[in-house]
PDBQT receptor file of N, H, CA, C and O in Angstrom, charges set to zero:
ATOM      1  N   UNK A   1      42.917 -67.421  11.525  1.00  0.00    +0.000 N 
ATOM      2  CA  UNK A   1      43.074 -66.922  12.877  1.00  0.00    +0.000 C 
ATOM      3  C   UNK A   1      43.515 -65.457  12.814  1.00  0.00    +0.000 C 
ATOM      4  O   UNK A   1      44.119 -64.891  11.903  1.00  0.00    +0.000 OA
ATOM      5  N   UNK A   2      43.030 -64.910  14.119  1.00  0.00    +0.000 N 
ATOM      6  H   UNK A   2      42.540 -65.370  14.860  1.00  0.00    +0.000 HD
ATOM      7  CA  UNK A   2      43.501 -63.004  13.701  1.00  0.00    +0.000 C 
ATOM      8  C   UNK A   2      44.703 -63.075  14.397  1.00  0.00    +0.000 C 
ATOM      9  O   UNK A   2      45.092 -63.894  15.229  1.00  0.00    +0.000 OA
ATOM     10  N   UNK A   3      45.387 -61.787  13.780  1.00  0.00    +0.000 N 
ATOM     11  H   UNK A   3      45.071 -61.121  13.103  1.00  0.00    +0.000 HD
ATOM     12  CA  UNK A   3      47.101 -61.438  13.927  1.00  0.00    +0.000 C 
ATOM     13  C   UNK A   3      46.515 -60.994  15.160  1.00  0.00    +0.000 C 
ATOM     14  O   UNK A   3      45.313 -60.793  15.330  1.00  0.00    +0.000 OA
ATOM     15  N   UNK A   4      47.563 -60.830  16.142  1.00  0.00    +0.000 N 
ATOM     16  H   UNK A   4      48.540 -60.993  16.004  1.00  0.00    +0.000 HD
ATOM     17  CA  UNK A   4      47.747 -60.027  17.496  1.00  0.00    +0.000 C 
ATOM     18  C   UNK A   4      48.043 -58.784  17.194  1.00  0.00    +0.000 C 
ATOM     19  O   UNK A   4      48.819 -58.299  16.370  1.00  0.00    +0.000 OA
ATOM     20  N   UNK A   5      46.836 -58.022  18.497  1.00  0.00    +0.000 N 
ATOM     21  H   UNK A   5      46.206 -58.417  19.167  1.00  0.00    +0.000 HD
ATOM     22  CA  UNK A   5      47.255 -56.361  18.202  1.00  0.00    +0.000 C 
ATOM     23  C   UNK A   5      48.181 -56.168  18.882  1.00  0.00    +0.000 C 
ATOM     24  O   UNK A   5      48.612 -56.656  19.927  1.00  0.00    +0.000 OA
ATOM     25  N   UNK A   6      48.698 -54.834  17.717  1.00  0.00    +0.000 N 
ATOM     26  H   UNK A   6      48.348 -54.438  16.868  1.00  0.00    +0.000 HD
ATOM     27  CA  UNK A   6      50.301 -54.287  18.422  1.00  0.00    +0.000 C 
ATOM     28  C   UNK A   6      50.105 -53.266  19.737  1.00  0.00    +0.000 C 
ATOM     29  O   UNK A   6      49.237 -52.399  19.640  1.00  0.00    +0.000 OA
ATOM     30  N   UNK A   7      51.087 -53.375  21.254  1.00  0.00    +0.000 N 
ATOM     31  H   UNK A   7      51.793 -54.079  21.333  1.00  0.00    +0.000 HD
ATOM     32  CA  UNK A   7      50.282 -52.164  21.624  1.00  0.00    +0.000 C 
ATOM     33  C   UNK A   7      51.016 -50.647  21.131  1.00  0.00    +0.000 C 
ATOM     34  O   UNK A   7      51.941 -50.290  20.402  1.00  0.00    +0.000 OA
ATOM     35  N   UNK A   8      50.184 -50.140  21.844  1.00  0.00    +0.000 N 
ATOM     36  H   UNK A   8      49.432 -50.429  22.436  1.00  0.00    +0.000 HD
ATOM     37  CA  UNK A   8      49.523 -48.644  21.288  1.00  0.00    +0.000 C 
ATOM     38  C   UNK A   8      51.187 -47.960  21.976  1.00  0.00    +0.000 C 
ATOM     39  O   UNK A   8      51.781 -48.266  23.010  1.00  0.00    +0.000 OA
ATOM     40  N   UNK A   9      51.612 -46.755  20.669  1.00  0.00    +0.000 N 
ATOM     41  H   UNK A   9      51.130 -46.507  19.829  1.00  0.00    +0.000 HD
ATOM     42  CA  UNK A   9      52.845 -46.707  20.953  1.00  0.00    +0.000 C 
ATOM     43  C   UNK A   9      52.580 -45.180  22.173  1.00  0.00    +0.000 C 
ATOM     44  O   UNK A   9      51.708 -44.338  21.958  1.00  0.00    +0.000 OA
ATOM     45  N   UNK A  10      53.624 -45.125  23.508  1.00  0.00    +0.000 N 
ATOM     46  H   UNK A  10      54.332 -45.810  23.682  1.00  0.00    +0.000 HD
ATOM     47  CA  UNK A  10      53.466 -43.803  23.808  1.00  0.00    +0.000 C 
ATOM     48  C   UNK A  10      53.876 -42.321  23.081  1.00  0.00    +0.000 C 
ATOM     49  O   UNK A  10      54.942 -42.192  22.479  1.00  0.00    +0.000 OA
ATOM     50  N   UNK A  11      52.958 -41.300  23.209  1.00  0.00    +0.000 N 
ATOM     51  H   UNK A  11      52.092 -41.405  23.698  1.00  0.00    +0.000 HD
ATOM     52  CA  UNK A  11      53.529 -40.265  22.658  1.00  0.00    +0.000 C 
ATOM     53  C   UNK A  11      53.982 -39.444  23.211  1.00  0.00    +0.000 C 
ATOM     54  O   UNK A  11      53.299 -38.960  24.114  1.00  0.00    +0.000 OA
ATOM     55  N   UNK A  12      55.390 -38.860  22.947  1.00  0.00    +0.000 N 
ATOM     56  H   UNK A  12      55.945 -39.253  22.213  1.00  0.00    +0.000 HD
ATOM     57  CA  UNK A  12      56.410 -38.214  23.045  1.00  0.00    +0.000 C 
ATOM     58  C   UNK A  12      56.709 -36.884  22.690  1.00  0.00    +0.000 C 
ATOM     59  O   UNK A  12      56.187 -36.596  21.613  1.00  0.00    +0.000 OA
ATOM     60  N   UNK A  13      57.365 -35.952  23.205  1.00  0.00    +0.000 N 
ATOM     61  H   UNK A  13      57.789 -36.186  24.080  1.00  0.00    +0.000 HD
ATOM     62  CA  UNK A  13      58.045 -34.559  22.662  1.00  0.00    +0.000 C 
ATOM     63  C   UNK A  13      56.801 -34.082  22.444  1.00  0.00    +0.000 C 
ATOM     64  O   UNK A  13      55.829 -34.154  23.196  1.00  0.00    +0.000 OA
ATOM     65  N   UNK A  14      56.913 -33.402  20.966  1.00  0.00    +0.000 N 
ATOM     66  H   UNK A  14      57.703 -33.343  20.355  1.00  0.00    +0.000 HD
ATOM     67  CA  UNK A  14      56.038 -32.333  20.505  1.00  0.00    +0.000 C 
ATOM     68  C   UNK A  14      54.636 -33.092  20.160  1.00  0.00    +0.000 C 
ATOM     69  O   UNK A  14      53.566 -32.489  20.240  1.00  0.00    +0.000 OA
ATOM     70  N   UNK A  15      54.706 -34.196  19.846  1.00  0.00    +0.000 N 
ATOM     71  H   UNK A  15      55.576 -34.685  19.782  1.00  0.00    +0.000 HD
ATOM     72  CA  UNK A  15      53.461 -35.056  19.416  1.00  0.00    +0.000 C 
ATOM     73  C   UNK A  15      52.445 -35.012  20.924  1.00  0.00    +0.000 C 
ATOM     74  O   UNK A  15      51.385 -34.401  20.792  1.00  0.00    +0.000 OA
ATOM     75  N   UNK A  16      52.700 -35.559  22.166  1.00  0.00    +0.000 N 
ATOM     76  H   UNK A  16      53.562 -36.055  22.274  1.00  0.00    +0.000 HD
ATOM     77  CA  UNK A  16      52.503 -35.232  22.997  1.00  0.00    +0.000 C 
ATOM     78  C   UNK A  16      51.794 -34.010  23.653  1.00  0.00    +0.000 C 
ATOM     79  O   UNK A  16      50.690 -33.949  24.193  1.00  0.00    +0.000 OA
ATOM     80  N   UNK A  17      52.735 -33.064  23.454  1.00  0.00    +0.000 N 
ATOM     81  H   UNK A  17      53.633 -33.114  23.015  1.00  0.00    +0.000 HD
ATOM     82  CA  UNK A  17      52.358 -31.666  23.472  1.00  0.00    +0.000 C 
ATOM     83  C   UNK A  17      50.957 -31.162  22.307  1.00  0.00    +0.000 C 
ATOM     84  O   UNK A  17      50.008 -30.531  22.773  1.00  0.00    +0.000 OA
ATOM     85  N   UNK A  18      50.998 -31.491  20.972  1.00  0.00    +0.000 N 
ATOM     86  H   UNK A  18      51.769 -32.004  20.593  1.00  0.00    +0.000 HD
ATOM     87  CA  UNK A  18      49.918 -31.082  20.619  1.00  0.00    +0.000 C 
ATOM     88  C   UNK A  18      48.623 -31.600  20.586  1.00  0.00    +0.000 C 
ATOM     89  O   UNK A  18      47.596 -31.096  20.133  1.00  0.00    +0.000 OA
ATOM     90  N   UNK A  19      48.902 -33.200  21.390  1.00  0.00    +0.000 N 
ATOM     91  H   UNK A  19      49.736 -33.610  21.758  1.00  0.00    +0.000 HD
ATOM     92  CA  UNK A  19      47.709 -34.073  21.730  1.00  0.00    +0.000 C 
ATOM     93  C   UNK A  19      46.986 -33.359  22.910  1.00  0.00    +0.000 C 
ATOM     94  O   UNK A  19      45.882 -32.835  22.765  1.00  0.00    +0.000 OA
ATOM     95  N   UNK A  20      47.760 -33.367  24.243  1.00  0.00    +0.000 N 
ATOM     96  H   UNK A  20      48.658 -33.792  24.361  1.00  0.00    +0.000 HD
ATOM     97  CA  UNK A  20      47.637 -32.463  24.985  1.00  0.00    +0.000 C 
ATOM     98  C   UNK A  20      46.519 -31.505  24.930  1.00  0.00    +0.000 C 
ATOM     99  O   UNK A  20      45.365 -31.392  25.345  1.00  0.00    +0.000 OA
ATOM    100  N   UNK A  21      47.526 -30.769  24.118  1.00  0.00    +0.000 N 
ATOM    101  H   UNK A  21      48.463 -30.861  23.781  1.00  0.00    +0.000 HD
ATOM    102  CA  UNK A  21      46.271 -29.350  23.736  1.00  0.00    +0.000 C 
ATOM    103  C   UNK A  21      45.070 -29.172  22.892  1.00  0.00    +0.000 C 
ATOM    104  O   UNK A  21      44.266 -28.240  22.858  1.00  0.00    +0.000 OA
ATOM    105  N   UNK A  22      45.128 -30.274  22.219  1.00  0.00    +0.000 N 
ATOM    106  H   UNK A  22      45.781 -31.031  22.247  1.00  0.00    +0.000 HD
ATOM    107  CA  UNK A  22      43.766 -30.436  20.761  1.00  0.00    +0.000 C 
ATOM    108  C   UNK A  22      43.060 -31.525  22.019  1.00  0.00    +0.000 C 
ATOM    109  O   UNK A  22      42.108 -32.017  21.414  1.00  0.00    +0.000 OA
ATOM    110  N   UNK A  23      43.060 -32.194  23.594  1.00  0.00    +0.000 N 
ATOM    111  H   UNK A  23      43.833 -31.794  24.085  1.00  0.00    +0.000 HD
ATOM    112  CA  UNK A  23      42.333 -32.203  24.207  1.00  0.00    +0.000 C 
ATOM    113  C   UNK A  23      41.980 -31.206  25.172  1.00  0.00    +0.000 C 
ATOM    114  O   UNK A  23      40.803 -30.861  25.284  1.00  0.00    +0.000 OA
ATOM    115  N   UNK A  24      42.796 -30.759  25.809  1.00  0.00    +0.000 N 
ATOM    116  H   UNK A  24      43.752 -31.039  25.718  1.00  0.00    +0.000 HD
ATOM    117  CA  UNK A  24      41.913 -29.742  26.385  1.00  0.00    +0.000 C 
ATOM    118  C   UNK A  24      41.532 -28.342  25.572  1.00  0.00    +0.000 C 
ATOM    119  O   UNK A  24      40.961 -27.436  26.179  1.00  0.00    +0.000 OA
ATOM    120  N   UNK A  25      41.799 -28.242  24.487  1.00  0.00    +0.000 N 
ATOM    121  H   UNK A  25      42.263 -28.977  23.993  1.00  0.00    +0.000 HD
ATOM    122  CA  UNK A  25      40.953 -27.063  23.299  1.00  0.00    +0.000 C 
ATOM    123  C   UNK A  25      40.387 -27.766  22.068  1.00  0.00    +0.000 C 
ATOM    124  O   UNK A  25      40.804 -27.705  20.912  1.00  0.00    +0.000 OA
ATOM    125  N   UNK A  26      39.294 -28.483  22.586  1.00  0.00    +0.000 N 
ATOM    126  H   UNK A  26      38.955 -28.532  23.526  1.00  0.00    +0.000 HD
ATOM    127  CA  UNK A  26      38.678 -28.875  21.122  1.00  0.00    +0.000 C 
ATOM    128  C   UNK A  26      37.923 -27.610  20.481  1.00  0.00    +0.000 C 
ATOM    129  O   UNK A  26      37.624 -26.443  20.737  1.00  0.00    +0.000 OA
ATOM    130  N   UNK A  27      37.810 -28.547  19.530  1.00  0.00    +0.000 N 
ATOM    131  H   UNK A  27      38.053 -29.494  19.322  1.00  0.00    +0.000 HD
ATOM    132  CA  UNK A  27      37.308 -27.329  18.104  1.00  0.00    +0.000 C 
ATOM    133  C   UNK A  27      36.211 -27.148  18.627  1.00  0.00    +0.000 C 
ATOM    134  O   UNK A  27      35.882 -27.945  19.505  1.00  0.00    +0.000 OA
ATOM    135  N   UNK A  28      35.131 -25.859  18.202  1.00  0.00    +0.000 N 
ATOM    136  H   UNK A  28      35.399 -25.212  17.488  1.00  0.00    +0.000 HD
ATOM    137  CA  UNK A  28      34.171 -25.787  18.059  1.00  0.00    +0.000 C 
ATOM    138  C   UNK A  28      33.156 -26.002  17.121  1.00  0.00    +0.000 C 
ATOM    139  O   UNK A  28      33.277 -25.368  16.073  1.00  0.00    +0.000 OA
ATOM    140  N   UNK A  29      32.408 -26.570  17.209  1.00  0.00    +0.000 N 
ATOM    141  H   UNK A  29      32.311 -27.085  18.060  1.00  0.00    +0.000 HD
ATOM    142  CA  UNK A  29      31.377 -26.811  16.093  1.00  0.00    +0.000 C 
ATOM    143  C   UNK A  29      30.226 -26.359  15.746  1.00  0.00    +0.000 C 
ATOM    144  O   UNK A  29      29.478 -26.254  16.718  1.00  0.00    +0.000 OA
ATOM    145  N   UNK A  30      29.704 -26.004  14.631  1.00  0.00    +0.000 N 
ATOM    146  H   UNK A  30      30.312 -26.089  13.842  1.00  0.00    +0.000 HD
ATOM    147  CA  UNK A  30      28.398 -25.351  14.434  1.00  0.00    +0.000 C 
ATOM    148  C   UNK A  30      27.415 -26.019  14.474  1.00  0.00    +0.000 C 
ATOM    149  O   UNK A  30      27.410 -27.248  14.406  1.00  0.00    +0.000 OA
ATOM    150  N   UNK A  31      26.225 -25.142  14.615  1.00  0.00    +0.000 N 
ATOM    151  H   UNK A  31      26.229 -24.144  14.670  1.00  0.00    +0.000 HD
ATOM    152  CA  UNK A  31      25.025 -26.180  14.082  1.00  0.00    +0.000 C 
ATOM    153  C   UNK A  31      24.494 -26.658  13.264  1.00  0.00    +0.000 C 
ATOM    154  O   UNK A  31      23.576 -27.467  13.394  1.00  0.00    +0.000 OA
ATOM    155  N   UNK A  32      25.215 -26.040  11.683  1.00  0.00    +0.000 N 
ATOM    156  H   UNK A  32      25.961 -25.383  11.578  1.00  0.00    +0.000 HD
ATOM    157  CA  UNK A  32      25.304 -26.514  10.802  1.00  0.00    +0.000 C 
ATOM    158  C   UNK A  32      26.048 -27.749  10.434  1.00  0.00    +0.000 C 
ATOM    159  O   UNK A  32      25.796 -28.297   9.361  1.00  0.00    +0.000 OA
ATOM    160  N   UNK A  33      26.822 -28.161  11.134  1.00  0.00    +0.000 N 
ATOM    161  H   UNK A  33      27.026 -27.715  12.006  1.00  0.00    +0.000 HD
ATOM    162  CA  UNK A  33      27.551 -29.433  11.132  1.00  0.00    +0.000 C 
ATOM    163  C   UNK A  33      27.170 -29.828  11.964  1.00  0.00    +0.000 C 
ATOM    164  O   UNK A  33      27.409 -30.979  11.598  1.00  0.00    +0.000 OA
ATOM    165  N   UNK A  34      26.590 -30.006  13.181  1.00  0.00    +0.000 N 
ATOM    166  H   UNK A  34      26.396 -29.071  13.478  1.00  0.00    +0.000 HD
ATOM    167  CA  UNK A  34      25.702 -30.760  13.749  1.00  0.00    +0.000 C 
ATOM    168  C   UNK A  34      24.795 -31.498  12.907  1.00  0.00    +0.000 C 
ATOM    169  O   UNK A  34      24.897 -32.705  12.687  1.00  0.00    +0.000 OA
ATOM    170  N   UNK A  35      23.530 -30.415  12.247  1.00  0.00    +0.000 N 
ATOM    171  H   UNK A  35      23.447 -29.435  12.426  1.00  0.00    +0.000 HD
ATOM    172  CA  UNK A  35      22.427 -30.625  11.730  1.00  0.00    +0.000 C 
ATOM    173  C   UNK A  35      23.280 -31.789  10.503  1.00  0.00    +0.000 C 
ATOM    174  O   UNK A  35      23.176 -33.013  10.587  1.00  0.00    +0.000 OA
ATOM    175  N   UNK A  36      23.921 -31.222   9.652  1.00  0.00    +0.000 N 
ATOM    176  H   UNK A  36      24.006 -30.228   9.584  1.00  0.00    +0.000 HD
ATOM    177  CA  UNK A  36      24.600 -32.238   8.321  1.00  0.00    +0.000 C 
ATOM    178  C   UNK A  36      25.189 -33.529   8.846  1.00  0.00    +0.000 C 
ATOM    179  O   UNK A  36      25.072 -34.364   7.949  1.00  0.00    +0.000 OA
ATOM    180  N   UNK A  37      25.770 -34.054   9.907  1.00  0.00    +0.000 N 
ATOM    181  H   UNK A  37      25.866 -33.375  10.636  1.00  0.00    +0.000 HD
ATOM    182  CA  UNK A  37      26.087 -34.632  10.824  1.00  0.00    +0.000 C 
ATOM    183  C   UNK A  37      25.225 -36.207  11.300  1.00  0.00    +0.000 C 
ATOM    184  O   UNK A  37      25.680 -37.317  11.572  1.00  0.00    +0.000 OA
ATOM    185  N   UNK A  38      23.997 -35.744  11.248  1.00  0.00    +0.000 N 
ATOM    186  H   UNK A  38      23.627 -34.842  11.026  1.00  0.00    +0.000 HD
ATOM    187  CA  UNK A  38      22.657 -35.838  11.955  1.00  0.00    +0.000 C 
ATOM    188  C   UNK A  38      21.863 -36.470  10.631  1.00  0.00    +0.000 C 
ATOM    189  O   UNK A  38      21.251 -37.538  10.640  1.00  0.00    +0.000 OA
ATOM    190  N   UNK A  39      22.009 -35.573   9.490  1.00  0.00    +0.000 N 
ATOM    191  H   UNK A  39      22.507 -34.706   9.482  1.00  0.00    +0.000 HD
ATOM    192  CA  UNK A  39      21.275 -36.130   8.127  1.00  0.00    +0.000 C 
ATOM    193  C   UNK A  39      22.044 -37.312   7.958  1.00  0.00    +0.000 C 
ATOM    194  O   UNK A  39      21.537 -38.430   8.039  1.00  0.00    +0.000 OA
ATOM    195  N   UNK A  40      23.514 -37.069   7.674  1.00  0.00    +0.000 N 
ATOM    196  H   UNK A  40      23.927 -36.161   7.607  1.00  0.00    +0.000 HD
ATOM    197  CA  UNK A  40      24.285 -38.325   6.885  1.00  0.00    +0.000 C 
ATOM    198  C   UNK A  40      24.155 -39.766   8.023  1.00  0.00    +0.000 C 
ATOM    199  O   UNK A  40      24.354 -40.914   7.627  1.00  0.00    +0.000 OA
ATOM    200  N   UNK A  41      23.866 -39.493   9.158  1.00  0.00    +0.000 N 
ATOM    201  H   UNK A  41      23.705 -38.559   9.479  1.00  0.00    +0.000 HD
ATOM    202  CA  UNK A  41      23.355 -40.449  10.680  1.00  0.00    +0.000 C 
ATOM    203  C   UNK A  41      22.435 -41.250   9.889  1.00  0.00    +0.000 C 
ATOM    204  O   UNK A  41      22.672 -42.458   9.935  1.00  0.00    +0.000 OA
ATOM    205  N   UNK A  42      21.261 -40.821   9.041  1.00  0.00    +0.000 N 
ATOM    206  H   UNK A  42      21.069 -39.840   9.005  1.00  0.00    +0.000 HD
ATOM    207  CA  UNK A  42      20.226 -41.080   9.433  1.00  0.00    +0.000 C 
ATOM    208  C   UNK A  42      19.817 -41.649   8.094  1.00  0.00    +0.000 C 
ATOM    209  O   UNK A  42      18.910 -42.480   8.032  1.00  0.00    +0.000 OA
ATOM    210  N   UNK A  43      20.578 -41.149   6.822  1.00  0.00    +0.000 N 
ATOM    211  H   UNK A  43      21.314 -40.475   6.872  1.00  0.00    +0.000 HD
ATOM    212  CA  UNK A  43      20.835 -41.324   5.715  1.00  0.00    +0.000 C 
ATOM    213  C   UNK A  43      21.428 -42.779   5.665  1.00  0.00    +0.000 C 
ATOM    214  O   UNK A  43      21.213 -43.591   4.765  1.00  0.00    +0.000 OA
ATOM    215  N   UNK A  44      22.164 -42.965   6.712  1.00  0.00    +0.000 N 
ATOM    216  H   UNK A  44      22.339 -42.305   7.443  1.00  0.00    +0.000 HD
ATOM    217  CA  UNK A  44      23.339 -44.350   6.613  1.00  0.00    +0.000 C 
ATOM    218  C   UNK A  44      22.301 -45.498   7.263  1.00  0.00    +0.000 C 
ATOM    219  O   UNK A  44      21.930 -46.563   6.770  1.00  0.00    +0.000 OA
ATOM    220  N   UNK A  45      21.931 -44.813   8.705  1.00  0.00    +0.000 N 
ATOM    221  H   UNK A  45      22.232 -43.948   9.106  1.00  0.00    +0.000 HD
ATOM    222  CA  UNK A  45      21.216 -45.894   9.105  1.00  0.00    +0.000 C 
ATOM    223  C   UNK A  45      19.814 -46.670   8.437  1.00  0.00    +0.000 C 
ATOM    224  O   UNK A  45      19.226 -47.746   8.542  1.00  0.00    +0.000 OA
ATOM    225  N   UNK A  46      19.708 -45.525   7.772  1.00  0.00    +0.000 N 
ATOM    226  H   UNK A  46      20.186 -44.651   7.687  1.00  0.00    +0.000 HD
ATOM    227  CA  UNK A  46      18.594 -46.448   6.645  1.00  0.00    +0.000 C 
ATOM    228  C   UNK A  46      18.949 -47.803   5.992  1.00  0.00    +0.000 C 
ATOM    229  O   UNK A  46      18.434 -48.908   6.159  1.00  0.00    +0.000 OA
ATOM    230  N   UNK A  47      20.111 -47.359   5.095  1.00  0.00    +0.000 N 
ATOM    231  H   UNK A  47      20.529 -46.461   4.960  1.00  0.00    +0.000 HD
ATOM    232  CA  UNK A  47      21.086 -47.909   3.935  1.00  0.00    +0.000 C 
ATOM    233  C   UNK A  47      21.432 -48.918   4.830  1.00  0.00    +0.000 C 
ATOM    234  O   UNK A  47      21.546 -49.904   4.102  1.00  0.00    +0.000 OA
ATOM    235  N   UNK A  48      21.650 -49.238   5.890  1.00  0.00    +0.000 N 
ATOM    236  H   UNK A  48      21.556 -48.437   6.482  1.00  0.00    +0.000 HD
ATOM    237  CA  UNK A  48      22.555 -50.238   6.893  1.00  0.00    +0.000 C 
ATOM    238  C   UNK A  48      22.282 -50.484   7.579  1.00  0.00    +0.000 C 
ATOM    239  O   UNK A  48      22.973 -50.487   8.598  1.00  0.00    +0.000 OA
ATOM    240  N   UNK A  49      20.659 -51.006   7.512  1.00  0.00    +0.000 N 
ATOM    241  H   UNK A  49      20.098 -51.004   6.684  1.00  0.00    +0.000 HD
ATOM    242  CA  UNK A  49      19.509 -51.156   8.818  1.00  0.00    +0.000 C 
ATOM    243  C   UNK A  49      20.491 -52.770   9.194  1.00  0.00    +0.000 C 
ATOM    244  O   UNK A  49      20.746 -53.728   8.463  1.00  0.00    +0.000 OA
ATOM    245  N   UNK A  50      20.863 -52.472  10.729  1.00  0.00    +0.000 N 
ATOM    246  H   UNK A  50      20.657 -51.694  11.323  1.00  0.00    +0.000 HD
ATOM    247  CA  UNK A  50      21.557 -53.599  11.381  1.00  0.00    +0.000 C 
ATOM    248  C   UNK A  50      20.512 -54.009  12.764  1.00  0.00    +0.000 C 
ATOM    249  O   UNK A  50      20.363 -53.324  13.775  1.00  0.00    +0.000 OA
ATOM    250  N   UNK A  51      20.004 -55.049  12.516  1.00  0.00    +0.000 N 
ATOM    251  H   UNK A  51      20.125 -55.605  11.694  1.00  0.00    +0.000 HD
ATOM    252  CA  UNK A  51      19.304 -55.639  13.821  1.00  0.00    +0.000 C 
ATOM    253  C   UNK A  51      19.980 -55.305  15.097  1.00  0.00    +0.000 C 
ATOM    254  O   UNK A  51      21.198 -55.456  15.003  1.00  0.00    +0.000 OA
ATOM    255  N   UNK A  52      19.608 -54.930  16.173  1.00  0.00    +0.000 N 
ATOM    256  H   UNK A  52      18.618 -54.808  16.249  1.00  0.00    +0.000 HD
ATOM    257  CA  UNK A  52      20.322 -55.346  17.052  1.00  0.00    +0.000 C 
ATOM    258  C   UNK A  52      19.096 -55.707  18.675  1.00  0.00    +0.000 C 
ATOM    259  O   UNK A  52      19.572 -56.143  19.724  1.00  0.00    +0.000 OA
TER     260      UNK A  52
């Protein structure tokens, strides 16, 4: 039988604060990590063809 999930703890003080801000300023990303991104996608889904 599965263990019960714990809930999710709130975040506080400075933890809070830099969650905060790494959502409203996400990183930017290239298209080079897009494109590499996109290969290893496609690379996996081969390897791990899952019916669905």
């Amino acid at each position: 039988m599965a263990k019960p999930i714990k809930e999710t703890p709130v975040l506080t003080g400075k933890d809070a604060e830099r969650f905060a801000y790494a959502v409203e300023h996400p990183r930017t990303v290239t298209k080079e990590e897009v494109a590499r991104a996109q290969e290893v996608y496609e690379r996996l889904s081969k390897v791990a063809a899952i019916p669905f």
